[in-house]
LOBA-405632 format. One record per residue (C-alpha): residue number from 1; x, y negated, z. Coordinates in steps of 0.5 Angstrom, whole numbers, plus 500, padded with zeros to 3 digits. Layout:
N
{NUM {X Y Z}}
...
***
This chain:
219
{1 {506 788 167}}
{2 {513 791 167}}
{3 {517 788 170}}
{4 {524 788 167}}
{5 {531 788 171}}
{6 {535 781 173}}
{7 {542 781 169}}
{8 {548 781 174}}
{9 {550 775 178}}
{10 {556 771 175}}
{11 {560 774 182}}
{12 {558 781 178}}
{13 {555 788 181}}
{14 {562 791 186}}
{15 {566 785 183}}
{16 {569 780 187}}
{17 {572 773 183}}
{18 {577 773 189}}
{19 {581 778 188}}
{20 {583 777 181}}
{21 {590 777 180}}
{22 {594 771 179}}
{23 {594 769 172}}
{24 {588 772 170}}
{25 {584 767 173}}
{26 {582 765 166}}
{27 {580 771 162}}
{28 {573 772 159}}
{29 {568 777 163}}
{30 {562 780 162}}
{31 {558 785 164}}
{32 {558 793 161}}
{33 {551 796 162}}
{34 {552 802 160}}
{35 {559 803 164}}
{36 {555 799 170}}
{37 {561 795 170}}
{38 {566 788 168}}
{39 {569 788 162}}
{40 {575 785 159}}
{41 {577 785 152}}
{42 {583 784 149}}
{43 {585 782 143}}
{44 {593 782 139}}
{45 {598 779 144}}
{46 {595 779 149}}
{47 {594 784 156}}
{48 {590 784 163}}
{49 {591 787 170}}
{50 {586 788 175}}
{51 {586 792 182}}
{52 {579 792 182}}
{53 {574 797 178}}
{54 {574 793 172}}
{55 {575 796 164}}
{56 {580 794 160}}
{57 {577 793 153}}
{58 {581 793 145}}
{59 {580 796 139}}
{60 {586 798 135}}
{61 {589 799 128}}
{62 {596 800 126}}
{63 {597 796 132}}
{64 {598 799 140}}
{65 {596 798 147}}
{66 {599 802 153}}
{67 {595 802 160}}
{68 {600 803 164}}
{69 {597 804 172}}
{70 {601 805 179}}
{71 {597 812 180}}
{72 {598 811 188}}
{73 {595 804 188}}
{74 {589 804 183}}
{75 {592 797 180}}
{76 {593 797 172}}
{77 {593 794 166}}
{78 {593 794 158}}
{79 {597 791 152}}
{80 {595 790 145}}
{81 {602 789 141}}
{82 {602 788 133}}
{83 {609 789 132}}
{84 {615 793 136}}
{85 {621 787 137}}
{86 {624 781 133}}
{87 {629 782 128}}
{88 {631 776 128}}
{89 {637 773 133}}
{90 {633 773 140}}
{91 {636 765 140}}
{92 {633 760 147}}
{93 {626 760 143}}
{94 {625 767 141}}
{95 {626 768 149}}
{96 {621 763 151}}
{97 {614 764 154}}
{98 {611 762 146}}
{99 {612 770 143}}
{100 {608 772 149}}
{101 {606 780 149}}
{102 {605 780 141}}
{103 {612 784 141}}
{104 {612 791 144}}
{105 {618 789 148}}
{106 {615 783 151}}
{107 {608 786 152}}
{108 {611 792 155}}
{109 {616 789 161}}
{110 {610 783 162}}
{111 {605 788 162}}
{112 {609 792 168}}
{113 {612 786 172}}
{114 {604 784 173}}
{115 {603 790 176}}
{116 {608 790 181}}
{117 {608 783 183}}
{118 {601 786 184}}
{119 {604 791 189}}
{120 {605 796 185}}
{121 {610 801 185}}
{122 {616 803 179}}
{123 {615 811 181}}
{124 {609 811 181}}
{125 {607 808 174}}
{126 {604 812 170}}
{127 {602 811 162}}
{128 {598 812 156}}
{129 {599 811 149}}
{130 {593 810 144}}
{131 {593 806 136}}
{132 {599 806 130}}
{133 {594 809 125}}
{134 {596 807 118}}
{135 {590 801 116}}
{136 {594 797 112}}
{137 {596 801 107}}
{138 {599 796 102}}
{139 {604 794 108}}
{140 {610 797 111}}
{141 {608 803 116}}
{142 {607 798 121}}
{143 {603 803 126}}
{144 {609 808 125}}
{145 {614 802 127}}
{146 {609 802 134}}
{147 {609 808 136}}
{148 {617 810 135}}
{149 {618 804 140}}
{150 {612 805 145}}
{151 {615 813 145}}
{152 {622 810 145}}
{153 {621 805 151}}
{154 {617 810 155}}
{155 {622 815 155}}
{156 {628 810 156}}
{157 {624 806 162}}
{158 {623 814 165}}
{159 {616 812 165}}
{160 {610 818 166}}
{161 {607 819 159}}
{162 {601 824 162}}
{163 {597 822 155}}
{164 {597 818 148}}
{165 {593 819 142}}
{166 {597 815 136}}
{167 {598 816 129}}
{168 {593 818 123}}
{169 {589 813 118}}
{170 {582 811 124}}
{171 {582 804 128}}
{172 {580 806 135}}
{173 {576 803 140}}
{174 {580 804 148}}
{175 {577 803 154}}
{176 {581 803 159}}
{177 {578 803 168}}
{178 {585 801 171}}
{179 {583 803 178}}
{180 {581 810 177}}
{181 {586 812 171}}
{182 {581 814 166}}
{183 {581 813 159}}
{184 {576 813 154}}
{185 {579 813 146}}
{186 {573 813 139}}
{187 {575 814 133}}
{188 {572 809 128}}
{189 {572 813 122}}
{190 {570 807 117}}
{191 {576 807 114}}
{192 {575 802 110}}
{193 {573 797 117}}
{194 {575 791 113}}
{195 {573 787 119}}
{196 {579 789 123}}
{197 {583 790 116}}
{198 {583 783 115}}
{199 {584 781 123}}
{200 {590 784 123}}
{201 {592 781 116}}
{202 {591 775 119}}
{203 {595 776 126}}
{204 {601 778 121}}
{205 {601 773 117}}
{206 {600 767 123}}
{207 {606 770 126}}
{208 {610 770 120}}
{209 {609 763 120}}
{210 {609 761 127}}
{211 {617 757 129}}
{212 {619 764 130}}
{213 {621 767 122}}
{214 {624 773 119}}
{215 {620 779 123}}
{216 {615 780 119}}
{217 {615 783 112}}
{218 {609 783 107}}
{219 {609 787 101}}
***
């Protein structure tokens, strides 16, 4: 009889639960075997960081995610934000805990805060930028909008850019090992990926909708 191999523990091969950091006690794991390791993944809105040998995991249309890592430390996380900033007036609601990391501007300064309340260090941050493509073709350029912010923030923030991949008309899929640096981008080259279409029409039009009005146009 042949016999096959146990699935990882909960506790996870080389993962220790006691390590994760403050925050992200919540977050959904599970265990990659063909990485031979834990992974998260992150939807719009959202983002992660861990000291441990962990990946980070997305899949991006016009949207962006930036991995931002102390290069020193091996601490590092990811983002995942559909649209750059609000247009309407930053008033006590628009600055609230509620707009989450669903704007660049917030998802890049909640992202590298994390980072270093985890002990990171501002000099020796280096990034990473992936996504933007133009998937929603009947929209405004929505991808565009991304990378001229996530561009325009990383240069004005004198932050490290040692690599990106943006633009284009593919969704792409991220993976994202924070302790090591290591990035990994595929190109899905169904252009047609209506899956990810539909989730990103859906997300656009939730924040449309949501108290915080007049940032999203829809054409």
């Amino acid at each position: 009889m042949t016999s096959v191999p146990m699935s990882p523990p909960r506790t996870f091969v080389g993962f220790d639960p006691q390590r994760v950091l403050p925050g992200f006690e919540h977050v959904r794991r599970f265990w990659d075997p063909a990485q031979d390791c834990v992974t998260v993944k992150i939807l719009p809105g959202e983002f992660y960081v861990s000291a441990q040998q962990e990946m980070v995991s997305t899949v991006l249309g016009s949207c962006v995610s930036a991995c931002v890592r102390d290069k020193r430390r091996g601490i590092g996380g990811m983002n995942h934000f559909m649209l750059p900033e609000p247009t309407g007036p930053r008033d006590g609601w628009t600055a609230t805990v509620s707009r989450g990391a669903r704007y660049g501007n917030d998802a890049m300064e909640q992202l590298i805060n994390a980072i270093l309340r985890a002990g990171g260090q501002r000099q020796d941050l280096e990034v990473k930028i992936f996504g933007g493509a133009r998937v929603l073709a009947a929209m405004t350029d929505i991808g565009q909008r991304n990378i001229d912010f996530v561009r325009k923030y990383v240069a004005a923030e004198g932050l490290d850019l040692c690599a990106s991949d943006l633009g284009d008309v593919y969704p792409r899929q991220v993976q994202f090992f924070p302790h090591s640096g290591k990035a990994r981008v595929r190109h899905l080259r169904a252009v047609h990926d209506t899956t990810l279409v539909e989730r990103e029409r859906r997300y656009l039009k939730r924040l449309a909708n949501d108290p915080i009005k007049g940032e999203v146009e829809l054409f």
